[in-house]
DRENNU-568185 format. One record per residue (C-alpha): residue number from 0; residue in three letters; x, y, z. Coordinates in Angstrom, 2 decimals. Example, Ala and Ser with C-alpha at 12.3 -4.5 7.8 and 13.67 -1.06 7.14 Angstrom:
<recs>
<n = 0 | res = ala | xx = 12.30 | yy = -4.50 | zz = 7.80>
<n = 1 | res = ser | xx = 13.67 | yy = -1.06 | zz = 7.14>
</recs>
This chain:
<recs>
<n = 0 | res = unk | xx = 87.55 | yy = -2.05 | zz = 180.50>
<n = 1 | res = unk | xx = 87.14 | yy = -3.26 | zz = 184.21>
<n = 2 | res = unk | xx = 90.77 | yy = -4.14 | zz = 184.45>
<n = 3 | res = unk | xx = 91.24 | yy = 0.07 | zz = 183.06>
<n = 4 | res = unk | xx = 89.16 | yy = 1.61 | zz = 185.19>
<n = 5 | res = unk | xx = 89.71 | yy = -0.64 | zz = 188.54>
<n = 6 | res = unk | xx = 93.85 | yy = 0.31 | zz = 187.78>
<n = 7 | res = unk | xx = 93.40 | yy = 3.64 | zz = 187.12>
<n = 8 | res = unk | xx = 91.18 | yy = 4.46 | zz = 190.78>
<n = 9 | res = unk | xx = 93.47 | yy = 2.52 | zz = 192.39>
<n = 10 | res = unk | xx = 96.32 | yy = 4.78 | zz = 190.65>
<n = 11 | res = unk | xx = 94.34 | yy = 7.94 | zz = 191.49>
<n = 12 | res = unk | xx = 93.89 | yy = 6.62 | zz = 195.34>
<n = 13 | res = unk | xx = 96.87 | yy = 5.50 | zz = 196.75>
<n = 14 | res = unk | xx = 98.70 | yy = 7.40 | zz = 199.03>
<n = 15 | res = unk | xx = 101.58 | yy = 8.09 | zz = 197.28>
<n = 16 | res = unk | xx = 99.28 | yy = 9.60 | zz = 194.31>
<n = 17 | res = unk | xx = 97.26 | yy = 11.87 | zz = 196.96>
<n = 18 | res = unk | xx = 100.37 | yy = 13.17 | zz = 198.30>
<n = 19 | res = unk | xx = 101.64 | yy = 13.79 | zz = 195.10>
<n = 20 | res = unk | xx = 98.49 | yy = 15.83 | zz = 194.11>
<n = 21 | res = unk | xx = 98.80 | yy = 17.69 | zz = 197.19>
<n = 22 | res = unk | xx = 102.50 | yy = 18.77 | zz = 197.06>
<n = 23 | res = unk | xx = 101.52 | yy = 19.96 | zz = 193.34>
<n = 24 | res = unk | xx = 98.20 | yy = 21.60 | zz = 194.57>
<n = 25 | res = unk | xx = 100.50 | yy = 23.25 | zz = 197.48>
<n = 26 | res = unk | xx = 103.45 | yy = 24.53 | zz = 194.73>
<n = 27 | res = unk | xx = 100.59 | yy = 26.09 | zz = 192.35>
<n = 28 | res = unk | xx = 100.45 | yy = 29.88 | zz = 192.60>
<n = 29 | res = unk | xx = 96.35 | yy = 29.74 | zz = 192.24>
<n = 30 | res = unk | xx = 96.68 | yy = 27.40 | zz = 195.55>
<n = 31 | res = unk | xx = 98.81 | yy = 30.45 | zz = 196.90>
<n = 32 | res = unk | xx = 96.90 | yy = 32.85 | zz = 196.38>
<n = 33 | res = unk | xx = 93.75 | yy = 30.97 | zz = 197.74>
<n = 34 | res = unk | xx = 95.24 | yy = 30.53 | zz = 200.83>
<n = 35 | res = unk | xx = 96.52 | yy = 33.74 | zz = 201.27>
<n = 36 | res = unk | xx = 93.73 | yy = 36.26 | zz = 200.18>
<n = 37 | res = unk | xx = 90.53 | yy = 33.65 | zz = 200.10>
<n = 38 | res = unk | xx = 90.36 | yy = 30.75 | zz = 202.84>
<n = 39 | res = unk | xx = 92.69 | yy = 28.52 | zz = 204.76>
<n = 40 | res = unk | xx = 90.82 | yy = 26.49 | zz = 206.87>
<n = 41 | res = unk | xx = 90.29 | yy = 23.39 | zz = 205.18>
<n = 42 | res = unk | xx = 89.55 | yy = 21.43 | zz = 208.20>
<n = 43 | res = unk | xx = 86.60 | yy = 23.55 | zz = 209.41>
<n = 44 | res = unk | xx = 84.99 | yy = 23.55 | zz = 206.08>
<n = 45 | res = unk | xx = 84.70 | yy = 20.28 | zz = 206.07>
<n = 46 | res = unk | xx = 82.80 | yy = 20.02 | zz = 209.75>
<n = 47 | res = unk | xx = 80.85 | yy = 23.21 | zz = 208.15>
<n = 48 | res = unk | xx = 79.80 | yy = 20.74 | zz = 204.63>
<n = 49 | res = unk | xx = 79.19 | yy = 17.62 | zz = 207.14>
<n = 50 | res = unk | xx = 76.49 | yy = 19.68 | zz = 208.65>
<n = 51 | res = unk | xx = 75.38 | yy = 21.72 | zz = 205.88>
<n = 52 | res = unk | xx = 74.51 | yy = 17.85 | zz = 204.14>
<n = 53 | res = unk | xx = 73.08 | yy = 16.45 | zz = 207.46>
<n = 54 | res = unk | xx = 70.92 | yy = 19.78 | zz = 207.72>
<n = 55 | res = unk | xx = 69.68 | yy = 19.55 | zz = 203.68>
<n = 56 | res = unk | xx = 69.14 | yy = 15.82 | zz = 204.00>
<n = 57 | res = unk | xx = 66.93 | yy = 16.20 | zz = 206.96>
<n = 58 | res = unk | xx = 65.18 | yy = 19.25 | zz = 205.65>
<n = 59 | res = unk | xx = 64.19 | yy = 17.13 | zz = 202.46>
<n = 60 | res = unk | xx = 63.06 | yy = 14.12 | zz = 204.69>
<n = 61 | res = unk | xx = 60.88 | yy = 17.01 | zz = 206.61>
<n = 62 | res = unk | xx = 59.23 | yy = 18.53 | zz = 203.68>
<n = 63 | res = unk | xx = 58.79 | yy = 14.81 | zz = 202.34>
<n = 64 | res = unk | xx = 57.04 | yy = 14.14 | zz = 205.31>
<n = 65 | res = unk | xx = 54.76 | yy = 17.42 | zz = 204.96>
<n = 66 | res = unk | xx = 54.24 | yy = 17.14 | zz = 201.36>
<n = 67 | res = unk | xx = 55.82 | yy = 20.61 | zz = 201.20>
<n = 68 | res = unk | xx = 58.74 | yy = 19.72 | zz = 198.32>
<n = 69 | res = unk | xx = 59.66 | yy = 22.64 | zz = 196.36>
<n = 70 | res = unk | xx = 61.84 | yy = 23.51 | zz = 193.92>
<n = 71 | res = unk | xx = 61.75 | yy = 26.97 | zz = 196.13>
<n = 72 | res = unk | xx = 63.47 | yy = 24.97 | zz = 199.04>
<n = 73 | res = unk | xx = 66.20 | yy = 23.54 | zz = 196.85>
<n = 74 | res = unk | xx = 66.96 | yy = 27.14 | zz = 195.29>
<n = 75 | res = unk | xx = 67.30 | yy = 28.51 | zz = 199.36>
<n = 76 | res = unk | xx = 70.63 | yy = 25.65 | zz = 199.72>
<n = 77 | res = unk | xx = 72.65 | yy = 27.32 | zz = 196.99>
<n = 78 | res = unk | xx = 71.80 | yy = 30.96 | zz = 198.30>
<n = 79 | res = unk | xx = 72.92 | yy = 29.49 | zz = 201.69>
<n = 80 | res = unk | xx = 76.36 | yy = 28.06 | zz = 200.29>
<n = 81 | res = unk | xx = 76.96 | yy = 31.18 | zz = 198.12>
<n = 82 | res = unk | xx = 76.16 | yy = 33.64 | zz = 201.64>
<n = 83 | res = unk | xx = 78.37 | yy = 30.81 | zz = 203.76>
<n = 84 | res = unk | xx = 81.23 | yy = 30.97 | zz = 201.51>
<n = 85 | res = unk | xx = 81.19 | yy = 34.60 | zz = 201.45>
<n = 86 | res = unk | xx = 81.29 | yy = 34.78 | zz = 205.33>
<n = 87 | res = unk | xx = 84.30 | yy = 32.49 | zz = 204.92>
<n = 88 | res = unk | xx = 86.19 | yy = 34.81 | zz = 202.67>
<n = 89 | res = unk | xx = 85.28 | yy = 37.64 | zz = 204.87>
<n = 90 | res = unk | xx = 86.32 | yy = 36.04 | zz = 207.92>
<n = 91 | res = unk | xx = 89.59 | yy = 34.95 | zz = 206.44>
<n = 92 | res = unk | xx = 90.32 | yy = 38.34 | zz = 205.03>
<n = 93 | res = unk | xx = 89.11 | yy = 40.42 | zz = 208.19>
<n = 94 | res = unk | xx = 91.87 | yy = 38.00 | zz = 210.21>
<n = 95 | res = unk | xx = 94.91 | yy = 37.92 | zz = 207.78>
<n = 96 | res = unk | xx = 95.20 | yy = 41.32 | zz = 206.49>
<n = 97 | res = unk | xx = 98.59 | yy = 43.25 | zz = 207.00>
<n = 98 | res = unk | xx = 99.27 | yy = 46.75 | zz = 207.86>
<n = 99 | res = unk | xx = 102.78 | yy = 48.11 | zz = 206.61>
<n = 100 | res = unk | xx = 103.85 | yy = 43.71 | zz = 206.68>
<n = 101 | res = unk | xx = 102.01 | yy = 43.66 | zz = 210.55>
<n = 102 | res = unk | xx = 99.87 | yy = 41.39 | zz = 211.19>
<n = 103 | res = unk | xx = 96.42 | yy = 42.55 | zz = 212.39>
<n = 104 | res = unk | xx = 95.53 | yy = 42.05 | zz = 216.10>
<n = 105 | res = unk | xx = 92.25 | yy = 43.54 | zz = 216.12>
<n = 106 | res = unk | xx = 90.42 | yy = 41.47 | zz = 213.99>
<n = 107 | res = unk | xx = 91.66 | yy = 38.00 | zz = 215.45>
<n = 108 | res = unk | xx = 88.54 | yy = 36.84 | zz = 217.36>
<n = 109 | res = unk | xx = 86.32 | yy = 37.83 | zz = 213.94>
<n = 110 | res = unk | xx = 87.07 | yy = 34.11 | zz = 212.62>
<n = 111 | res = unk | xx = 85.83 | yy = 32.11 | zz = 215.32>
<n = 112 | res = unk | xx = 82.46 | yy = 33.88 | zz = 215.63>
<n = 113 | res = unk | xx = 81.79 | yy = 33.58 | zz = 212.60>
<n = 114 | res = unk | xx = 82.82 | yy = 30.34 | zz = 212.36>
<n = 115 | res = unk | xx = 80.44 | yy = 29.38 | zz = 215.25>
<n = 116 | res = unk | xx = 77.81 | yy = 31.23 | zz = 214.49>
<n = 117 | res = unk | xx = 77.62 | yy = 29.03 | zz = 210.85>
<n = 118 | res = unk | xx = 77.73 | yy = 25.87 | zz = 212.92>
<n = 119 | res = unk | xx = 75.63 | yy = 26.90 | zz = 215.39>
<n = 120 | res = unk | xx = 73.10 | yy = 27.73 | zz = 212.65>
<n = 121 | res = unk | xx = 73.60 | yy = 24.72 | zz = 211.14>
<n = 122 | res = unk | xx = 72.98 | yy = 22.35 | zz = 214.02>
<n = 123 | res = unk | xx = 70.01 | yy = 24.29 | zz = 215.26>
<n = 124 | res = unk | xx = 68.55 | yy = 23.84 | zz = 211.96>
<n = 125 | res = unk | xx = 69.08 | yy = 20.28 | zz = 212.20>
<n = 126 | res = unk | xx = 67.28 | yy = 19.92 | zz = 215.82>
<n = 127 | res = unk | xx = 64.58 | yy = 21.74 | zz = 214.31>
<n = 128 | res = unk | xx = 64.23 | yy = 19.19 | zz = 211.45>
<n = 129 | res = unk | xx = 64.25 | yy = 16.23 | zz = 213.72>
<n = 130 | res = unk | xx = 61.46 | yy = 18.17 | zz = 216.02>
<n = 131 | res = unk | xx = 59.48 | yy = 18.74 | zz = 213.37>
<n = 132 | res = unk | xx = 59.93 | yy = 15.08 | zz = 212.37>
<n = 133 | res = unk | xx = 59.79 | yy = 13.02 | zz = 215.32>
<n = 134 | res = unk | xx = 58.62 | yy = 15.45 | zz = 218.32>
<n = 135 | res = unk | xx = 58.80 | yy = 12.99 | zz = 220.53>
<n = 136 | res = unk | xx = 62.10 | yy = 11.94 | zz = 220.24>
<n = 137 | res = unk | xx = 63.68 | yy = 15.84 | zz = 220.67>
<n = 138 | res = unk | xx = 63.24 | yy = 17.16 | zz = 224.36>
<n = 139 | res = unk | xx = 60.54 | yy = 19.69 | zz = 224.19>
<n = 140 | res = unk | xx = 62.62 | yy = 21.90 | zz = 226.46>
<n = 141 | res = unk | xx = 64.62 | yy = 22.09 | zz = 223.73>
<n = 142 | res = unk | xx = 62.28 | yy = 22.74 | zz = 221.21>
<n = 143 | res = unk | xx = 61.31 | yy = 25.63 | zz = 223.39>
<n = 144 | res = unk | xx = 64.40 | yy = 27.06 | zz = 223.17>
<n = 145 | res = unk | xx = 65.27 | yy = 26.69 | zz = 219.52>
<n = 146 | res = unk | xx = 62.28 | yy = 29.32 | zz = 219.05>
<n = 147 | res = unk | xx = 64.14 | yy = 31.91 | zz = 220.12>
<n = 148 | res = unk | xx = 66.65 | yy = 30.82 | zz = 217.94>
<n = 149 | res = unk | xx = 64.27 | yy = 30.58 | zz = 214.84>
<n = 150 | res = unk | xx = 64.66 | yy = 33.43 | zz = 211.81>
<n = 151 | res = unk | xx = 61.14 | yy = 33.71 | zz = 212.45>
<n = 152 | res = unk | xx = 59.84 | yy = 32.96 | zz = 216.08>
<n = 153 | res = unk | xx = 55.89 | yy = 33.45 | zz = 215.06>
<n = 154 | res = unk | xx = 56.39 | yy = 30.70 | zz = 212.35>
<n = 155 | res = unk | xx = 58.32 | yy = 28.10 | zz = 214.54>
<n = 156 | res = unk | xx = 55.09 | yy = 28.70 | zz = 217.59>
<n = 157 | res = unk | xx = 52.67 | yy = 26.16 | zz = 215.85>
<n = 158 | res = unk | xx = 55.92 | yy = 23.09 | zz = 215.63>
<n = 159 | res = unk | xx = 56.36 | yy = 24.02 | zz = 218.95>
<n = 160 | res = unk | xx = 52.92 | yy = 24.54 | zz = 220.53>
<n = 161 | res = unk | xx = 52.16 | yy = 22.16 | zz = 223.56>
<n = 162 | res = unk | xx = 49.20 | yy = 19.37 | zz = 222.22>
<n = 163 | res = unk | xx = 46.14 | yy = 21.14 | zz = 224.15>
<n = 164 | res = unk | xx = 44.90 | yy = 19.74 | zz = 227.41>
<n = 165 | res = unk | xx = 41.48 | yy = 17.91 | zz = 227.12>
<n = 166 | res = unk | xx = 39.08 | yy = 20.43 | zz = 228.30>
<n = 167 | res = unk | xx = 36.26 | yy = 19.20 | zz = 231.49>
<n = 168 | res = unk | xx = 33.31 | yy = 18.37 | zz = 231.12>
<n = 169 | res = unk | xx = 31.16 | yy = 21.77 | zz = 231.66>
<n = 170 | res = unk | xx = 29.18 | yy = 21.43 | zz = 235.14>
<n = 171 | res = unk | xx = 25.59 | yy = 21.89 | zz = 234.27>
<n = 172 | res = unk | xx = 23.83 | yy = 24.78 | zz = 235.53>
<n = 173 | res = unk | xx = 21.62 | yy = 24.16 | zz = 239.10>
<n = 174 | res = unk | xx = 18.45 | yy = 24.96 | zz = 237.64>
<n = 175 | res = unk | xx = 19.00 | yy = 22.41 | zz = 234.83>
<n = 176 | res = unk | xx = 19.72 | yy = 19.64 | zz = 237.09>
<n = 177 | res = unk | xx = 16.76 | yy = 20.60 | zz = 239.27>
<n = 178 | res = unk | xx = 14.47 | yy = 20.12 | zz = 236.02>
<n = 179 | res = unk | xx = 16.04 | yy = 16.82 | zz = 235.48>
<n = 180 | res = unk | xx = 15.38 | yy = 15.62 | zz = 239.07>
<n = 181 | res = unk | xx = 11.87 | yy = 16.96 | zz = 239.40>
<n = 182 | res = unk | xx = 9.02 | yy = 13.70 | zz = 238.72>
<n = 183 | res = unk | xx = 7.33 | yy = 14.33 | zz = 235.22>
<n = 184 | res = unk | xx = 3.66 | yy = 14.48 | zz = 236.12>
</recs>
């Protein structure tokens, strides 16, 4: 059964078999019409997955940490992957549609914001992980700023709040230290 199974990843992994698959993924009509109505930027979703993992695998060490696990938490990474992959369909129709066989020019800068906008939320999520994590190890400069950033500024102030200053010892009023000096008789 080894033999089987070690032959037949080997079969499914070589190079000539992956560029086999891909010609036939590239010939099918369904692979036609994904790319031409749905998405077409393969590459970029798969910076936009890298992060989305690094951000959920962080955010589960985070909550670990906290004791905060919920099945809430875990139910909030499929409603962001169903909202991300609509922005991606969006985007990709909002930049490819035709008029009369043209080619849209209006619409050609759509793509990239909302392509940055998804990574940019995705790597300040991250940041915020790690500060909430290991504060000392993210700049708190940074931290600062990622406030502004948060979906809720209020709720990010306490991970961000500077550790209070140690307060002086109060100075004793005069009267009270004349009491003290004045001989007990």
């Amino acid at each position: 059964m080894r033999a089987f199974s070690q032959s037949f990843v080997l079969l499914i992994t070589s190079p000539r078999s992956l560029d086999v698959l891909s010609t036939g993924f590239n010939l099918s009509p369904w692979a036609l019409i994904v790319r031409t109505y749905l998405f077409d930027d393969w590459q970029f979703l798969g910076f936009l997955l890298t992060l989305i993992v690094v951000d959920t695998v962080t955010g589960v060490i985070r909550s670990w940490q906290r004791s905060q696990i919920s099945s809430r938490g875990f139910s909030r990474f499929f409603t962001k992957v169903l909202v991300y992959l609509s922005l991606l369909v969006l985007a990709h129709v909002m930049t490819s549609f035709t008029i009369k066989g043209k080619v849209n020019v209006l619409f050609q800068w759509f793509d990239t914001f909302v392509y940055c906008v998804m990574m940019a939320r995705e790597a300040l999520s991250v940041l915020e992980n790690l500060a909430t994590m290991a504060p000392e190890l993210v700049p708190k400069k940074l931290i600062k700023r990622l406030a502004l950033f948060s979906e809720d500024p209020e709720a990010a102030l306490p991970v961000i709040a500077p550790e209070p200053e140690p307060q002086p010892a109060p100075v004793p009023e005069p009267e009270a230290v004349e009491q003290q000096l004045a001989p007990t008789g």
